[in-house]
BALOBA-1460 file (C-alpha; in Angstrom, 3 decimals):
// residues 239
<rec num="1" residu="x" x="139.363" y="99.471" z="123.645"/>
<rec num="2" residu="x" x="135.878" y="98.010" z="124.465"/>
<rec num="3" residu="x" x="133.118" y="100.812" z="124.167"/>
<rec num="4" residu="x" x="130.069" y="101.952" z="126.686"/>
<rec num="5" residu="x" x="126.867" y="100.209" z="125.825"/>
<rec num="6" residu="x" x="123.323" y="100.888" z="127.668"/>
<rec num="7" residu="x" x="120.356" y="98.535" z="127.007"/>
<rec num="8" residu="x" x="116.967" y="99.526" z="128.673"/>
<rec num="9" residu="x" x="115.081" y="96.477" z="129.191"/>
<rec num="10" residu="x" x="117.832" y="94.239" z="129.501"/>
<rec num="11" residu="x" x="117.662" y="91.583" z="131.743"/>
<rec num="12" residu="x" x="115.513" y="89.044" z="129.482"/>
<rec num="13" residu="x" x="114.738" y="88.158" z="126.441"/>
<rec num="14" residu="x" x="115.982" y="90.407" z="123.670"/>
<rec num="15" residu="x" x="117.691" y="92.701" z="125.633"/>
<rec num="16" residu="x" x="119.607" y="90.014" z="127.318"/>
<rec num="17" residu="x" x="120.704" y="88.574" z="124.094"/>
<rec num="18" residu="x" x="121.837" y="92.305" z="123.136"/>
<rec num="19" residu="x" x="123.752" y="92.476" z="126.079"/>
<rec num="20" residu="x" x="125.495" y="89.492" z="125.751"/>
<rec num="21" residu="x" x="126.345" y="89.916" z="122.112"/>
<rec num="22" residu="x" x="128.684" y="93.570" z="123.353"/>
<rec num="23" residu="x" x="129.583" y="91.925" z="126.697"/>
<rec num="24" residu="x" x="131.330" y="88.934" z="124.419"/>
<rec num="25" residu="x" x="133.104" y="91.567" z="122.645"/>
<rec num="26" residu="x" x="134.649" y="93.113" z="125.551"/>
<rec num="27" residu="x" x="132.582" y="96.198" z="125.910"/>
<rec num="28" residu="x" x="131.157" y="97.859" z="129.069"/>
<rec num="29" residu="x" x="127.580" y="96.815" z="129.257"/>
<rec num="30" residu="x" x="124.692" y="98.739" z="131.183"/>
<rec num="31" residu="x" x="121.260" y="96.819" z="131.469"/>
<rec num="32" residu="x" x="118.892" y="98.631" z="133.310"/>
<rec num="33" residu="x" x="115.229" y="97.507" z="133.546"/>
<rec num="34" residu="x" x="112.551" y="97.703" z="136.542"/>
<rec num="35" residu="x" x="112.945" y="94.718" z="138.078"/>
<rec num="36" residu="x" x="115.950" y="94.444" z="140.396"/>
<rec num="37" residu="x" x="116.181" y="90.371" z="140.753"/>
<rec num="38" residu="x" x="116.148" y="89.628" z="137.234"/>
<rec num="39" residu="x" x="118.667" y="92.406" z="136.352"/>
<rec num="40" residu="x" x="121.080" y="91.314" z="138.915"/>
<rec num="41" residu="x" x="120.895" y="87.592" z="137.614"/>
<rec num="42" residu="x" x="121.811" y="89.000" z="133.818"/>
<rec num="43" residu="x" x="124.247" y="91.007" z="134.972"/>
<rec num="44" residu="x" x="126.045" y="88.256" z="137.396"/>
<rec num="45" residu="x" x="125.734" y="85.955" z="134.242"/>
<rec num="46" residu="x" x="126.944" y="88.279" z="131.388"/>
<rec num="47" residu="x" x="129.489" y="90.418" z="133.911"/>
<rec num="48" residu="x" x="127.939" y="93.193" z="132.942"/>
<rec num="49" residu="x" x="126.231" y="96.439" z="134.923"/>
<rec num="50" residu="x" x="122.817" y="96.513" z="136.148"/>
<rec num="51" residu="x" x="121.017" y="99.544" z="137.445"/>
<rec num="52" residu="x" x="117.308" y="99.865" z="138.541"/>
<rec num="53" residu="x" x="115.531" y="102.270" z="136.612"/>
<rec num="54" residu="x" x="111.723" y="102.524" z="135.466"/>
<rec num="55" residu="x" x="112.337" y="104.152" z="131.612"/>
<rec num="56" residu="x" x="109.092" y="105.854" z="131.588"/>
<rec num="57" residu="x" x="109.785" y="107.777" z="134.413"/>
<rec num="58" residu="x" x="111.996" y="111.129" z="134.276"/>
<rec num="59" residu="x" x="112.829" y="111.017" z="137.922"/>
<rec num="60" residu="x" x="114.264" y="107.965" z="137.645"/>
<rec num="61" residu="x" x="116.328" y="108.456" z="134.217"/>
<rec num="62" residu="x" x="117.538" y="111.737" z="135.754"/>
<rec num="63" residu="x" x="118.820" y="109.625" z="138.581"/>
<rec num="64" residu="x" x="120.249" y="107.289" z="136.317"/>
<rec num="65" residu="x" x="122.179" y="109.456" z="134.114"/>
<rec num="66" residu="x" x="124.813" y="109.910" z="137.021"/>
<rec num="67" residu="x" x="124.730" y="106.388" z="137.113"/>
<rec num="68" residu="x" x="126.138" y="106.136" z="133.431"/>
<rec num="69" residu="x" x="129.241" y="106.485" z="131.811"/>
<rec num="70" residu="x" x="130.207" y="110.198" z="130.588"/>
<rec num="71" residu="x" x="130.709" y="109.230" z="126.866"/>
<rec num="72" residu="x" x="128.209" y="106.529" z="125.252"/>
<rec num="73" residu="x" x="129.094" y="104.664" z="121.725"/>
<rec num="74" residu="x" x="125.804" y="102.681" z="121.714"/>
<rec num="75" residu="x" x="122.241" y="102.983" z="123.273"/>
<rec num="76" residu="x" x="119.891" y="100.543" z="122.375"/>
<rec num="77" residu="x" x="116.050" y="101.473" z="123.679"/>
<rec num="78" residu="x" x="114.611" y="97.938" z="124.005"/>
<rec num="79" residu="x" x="112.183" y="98.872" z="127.112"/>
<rec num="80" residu="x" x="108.954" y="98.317" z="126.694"/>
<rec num="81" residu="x" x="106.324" y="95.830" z="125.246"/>
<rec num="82" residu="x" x="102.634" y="95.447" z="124.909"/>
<rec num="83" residu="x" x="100.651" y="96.500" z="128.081"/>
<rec num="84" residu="x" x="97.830" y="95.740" z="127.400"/>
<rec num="85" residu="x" x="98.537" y="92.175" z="128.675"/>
<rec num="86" residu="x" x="98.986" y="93.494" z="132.034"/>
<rec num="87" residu="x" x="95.190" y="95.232" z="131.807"/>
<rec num="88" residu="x" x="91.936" y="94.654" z="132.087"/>
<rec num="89" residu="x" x="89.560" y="95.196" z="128.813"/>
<rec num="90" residu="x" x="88.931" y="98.678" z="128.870"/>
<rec num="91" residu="x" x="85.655" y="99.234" z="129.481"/>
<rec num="92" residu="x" x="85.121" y="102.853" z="129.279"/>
<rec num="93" residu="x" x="86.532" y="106.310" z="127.707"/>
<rec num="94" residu="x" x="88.772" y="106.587" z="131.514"/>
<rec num="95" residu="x" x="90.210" y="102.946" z="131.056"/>
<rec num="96" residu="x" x="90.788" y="103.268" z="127.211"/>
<rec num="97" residu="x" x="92.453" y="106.340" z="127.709"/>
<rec num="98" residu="x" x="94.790" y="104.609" z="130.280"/>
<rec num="99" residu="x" x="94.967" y="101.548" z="128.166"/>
<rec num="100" residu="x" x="96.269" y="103.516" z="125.343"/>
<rec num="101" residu="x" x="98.892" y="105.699" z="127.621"/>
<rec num="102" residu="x" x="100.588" y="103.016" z="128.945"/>
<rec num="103" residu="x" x="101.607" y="101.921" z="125.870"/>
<rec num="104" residu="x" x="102.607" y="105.207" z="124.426"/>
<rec num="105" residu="x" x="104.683" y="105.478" z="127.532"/>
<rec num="106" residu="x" x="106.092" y="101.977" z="127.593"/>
<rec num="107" residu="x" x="107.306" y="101.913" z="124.015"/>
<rec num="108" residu="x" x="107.587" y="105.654" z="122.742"/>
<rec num="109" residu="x" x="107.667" y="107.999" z="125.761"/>
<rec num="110" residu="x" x="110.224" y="105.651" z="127.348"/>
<rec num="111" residu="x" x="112.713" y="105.645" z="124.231"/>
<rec num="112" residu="x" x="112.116" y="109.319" z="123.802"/>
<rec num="113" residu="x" x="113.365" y="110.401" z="127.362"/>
<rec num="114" residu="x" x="116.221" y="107.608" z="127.184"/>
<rec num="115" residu="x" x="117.524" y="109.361" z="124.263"/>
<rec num="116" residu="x" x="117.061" y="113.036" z="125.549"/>
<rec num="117" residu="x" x="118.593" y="111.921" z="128.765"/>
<rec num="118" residu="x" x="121.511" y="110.699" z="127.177"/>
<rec num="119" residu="x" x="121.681" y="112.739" z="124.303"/>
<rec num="120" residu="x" x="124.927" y="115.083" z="125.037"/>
<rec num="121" residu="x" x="126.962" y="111.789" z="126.323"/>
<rec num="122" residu="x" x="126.768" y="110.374" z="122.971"/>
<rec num="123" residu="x" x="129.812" y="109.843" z="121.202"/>
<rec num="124" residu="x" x="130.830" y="111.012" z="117.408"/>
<rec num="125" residu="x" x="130.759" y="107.877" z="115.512"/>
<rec num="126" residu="x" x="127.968" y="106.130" z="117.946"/>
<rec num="127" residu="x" x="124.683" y="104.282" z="117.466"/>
<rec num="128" residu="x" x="121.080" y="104.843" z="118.544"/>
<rec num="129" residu="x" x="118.917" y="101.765" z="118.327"/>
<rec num="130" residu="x" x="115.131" y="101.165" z="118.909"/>
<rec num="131" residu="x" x="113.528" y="97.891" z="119.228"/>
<rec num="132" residu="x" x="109.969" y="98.622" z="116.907"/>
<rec num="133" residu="x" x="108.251" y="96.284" z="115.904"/>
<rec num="134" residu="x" x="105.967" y="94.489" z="112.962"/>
<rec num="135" residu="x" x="103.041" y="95.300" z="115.030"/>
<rec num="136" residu="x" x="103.446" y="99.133" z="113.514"/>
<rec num="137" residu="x" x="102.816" y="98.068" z="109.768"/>
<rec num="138" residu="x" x="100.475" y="95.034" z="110.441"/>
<rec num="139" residu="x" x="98.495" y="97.043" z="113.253"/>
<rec num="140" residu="x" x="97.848" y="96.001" z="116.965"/>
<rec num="141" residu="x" x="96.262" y="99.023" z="118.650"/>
<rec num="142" residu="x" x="97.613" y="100.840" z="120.624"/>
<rec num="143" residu="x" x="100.818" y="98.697" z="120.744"/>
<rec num="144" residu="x" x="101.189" y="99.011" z="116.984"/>
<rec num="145" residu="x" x="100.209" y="102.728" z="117.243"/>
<rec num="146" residu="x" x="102.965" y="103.465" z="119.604"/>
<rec num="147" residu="x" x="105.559" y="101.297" z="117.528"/>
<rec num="148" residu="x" x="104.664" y="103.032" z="114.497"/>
<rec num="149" residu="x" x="105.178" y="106.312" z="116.357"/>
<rec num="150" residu="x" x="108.667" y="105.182" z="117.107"/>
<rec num="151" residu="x" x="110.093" y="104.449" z="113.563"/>
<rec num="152" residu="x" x="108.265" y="108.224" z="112.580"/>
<rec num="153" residu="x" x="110.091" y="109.332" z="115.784"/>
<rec num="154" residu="x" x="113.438" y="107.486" z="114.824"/>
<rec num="155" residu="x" x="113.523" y="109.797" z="111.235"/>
<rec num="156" residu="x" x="113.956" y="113.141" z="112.951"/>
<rec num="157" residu="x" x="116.660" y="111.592" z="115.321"/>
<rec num="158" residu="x" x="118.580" y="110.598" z="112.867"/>
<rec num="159" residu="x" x="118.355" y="113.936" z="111.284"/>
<rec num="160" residu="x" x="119.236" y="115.659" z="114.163"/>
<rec num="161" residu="x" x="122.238" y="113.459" z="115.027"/>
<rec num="162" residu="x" x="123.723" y="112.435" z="112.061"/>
<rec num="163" residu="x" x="126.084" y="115.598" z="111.946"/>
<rec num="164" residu="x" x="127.532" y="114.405" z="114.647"/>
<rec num="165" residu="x" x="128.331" y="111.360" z="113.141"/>
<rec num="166" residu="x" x="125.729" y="109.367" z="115.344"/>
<rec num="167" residu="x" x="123.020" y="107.084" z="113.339"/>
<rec num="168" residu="x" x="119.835" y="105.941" z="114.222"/>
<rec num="169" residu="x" x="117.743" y="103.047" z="113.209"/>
<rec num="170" residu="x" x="114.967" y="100.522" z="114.303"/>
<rec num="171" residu="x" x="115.031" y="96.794" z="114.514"/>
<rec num="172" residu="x" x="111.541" y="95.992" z="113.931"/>
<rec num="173" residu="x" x="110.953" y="92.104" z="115.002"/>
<rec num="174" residu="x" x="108.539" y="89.505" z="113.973"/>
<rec num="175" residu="x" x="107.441" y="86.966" z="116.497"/>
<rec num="176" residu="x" x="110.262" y="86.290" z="118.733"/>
<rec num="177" residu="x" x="109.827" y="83.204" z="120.981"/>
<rec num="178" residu="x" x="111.918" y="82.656" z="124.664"/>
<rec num="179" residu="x" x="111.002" y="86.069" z="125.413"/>
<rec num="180" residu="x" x="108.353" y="86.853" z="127.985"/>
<rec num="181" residu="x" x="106.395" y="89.033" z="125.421"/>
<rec num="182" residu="x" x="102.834" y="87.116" z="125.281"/>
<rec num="183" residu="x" x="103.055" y="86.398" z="129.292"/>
<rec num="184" residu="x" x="102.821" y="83.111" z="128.697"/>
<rec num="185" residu="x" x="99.416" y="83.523" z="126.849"/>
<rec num="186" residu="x" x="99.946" y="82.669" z="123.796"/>
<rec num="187" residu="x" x="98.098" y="79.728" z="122.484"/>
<rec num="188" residu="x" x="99.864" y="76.530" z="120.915"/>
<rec num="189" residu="x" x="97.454" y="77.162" z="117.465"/>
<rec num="190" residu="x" x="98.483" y="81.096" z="117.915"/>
<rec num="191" residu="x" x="101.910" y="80.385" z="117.613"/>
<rec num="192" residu="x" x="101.904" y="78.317" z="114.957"/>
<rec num="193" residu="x" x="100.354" y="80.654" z="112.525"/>
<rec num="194" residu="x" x="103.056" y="82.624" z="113.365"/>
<rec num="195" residu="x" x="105.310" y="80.701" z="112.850"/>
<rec num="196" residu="x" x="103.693" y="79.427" z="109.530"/>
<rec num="197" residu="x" x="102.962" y="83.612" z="108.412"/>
<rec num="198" residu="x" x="107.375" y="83.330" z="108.285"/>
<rec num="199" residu="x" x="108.489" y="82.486" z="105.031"/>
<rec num="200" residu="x" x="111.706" y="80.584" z="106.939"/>
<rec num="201" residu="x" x="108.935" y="78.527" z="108.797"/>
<rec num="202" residu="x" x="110.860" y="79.064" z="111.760"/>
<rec num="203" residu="x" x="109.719" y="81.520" z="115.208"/>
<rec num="204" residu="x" x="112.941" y="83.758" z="115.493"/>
<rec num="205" residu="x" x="115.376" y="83.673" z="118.352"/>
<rec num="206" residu="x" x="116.190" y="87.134" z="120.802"/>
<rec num="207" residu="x" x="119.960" y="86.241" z="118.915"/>
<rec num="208" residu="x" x="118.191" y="87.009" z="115.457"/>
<rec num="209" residu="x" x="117.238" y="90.567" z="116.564"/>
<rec num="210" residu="x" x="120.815" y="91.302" z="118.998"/>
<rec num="211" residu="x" x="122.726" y="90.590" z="115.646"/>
<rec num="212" residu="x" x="120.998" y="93.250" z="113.957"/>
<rec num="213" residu="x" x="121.181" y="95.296" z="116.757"/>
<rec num="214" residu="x" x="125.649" y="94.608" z="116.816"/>
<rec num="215" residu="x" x="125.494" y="95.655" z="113.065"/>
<rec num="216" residu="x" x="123.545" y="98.770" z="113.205"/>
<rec num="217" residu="x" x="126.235" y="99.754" z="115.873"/>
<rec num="218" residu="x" x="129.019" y="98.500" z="113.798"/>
<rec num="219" residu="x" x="131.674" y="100.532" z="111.784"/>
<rec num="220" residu="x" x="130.355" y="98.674" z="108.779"/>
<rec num="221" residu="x" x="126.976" y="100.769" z="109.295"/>
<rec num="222" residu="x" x="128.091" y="104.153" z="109.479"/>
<rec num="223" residu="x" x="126.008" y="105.119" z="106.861"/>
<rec num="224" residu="x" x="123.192" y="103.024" z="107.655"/>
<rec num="225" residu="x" x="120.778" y="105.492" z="109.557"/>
<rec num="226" residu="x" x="117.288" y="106.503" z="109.554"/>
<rec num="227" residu="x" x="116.102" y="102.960" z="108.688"/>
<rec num="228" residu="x" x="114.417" y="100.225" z="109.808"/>
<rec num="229" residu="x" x="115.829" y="96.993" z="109.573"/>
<rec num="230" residu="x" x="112.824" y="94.349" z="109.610"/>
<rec num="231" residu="x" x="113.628" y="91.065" z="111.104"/>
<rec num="232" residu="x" x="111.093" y="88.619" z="110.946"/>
<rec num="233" residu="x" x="111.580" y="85.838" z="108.290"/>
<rec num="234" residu="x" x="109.829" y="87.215" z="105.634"/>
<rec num="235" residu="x" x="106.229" y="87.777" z="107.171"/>
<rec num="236" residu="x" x="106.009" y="91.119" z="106.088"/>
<rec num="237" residu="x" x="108.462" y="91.853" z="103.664"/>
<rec num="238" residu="x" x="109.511" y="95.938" z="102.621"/>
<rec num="239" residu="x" x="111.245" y="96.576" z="98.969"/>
């Protein structure tokens, strides 16, 4: 029997590729994301659900929930990204303050309200999992702050649900390319130090990170929980 997934943020990049790794495997897939055209195109692609819904937003995720299946195996909070592409410099205390916010609610708040929205519909045996990033050990202001506070974050989940059975872990990427992460800003000699900072020389893939992601929710990983799993070919390594 296929299981329930949801995947915030999943009608590009790497929650696309997360959603089609379960959707190949026969489970019931969720995407839900803000933009209604793009999560309608994933979902007539993959066969999978789609459902409007803004993750920072409690109104919205409260609307959602009725939305959703009563039982979930997996939840995978991949939402977010760095806003400060989307915003002017700040240029004063006010528009700091906001710059800073919408991260914290884009990549922390968001996961945070997911998970406490869906919290009682988990199943015994199931998988939380949190798209981080390197950004929270190399530092990338308030993007890397807000990362950072989501792997800190992920340690008391995983205390809290792991008597039920239910882990919790972080996939923490490196540079990811075919994703619309750097809005199409990102300059050819940019990417190529990242590329080069890899030890495997190569940018990874959204498939790299959804892999990791099918693992973490895997039987083999039961006991895998309260981690983070870095995947980024070597550019910051952990021991």
């Amino acid at each position: 029997m296929g299981r329930n997934i949801v995947v915030t943020g999943g009608a590009t990049g790497i929650g696309r590729a997360i959603a089609r790794i379960f959707a190949a495997e026969g489970d019931s897939v969720v995407i839900t994301g803000r933009r209604a055209a793009a999560l309608q195109a994933t979902a007539a692609e993959l066969g999978v659900t789609a459902r409007v819904c803004d993750a920072t937003d409690p109104a919205q995720i409260e609307a959602l929930v009725d939305q959703l299946p009563r039982e979930i195996d997996v939840l995978v909070n991949n939402a977010g990204g760095n806003t400060d592409f989307d915003m002017a410099e700040p240029t004063d205390l006010k528009s700091l303050a906001e710059a800073w916010r919408a991260n914290l609610d884009a990549n922390l708040i968001s996961a945070v309200l997911m998970t406490t929205a869906l919290r009682d519909r988990l199943a015994a045996a199931g998988s939380v999992v949190n798209i981080g990033s390197i950004a929270a050990d190399k530092g990338a202001g308030a993007y890397g702050a807000a990362k950072a506070g989501l792997a800190s974050w992920n340690i008391q989940l995983s205390a809290e649900l792991g008597p039920r059975g239910i882990t919790a872990n972080v996939v923490a990427p490196g540079y990811i390319s075919d994703t619309e992460f750097f809005r199409d800003k990102l300059t050819d000699e940019r990417r190529d130090s990242l590329v080069a900072a890899a030890h495997t020389r190569r940018a990874g893939v959204p498939d790299d990170i959804a892999a990791a992601v099918h693992y973490l929710a895997s039987p083999a990983a039961r006991q895998v929980t309260g981690q983070v799993l870095a995947v980024n070919g070597g550019e910051r390594t952990t021991r």
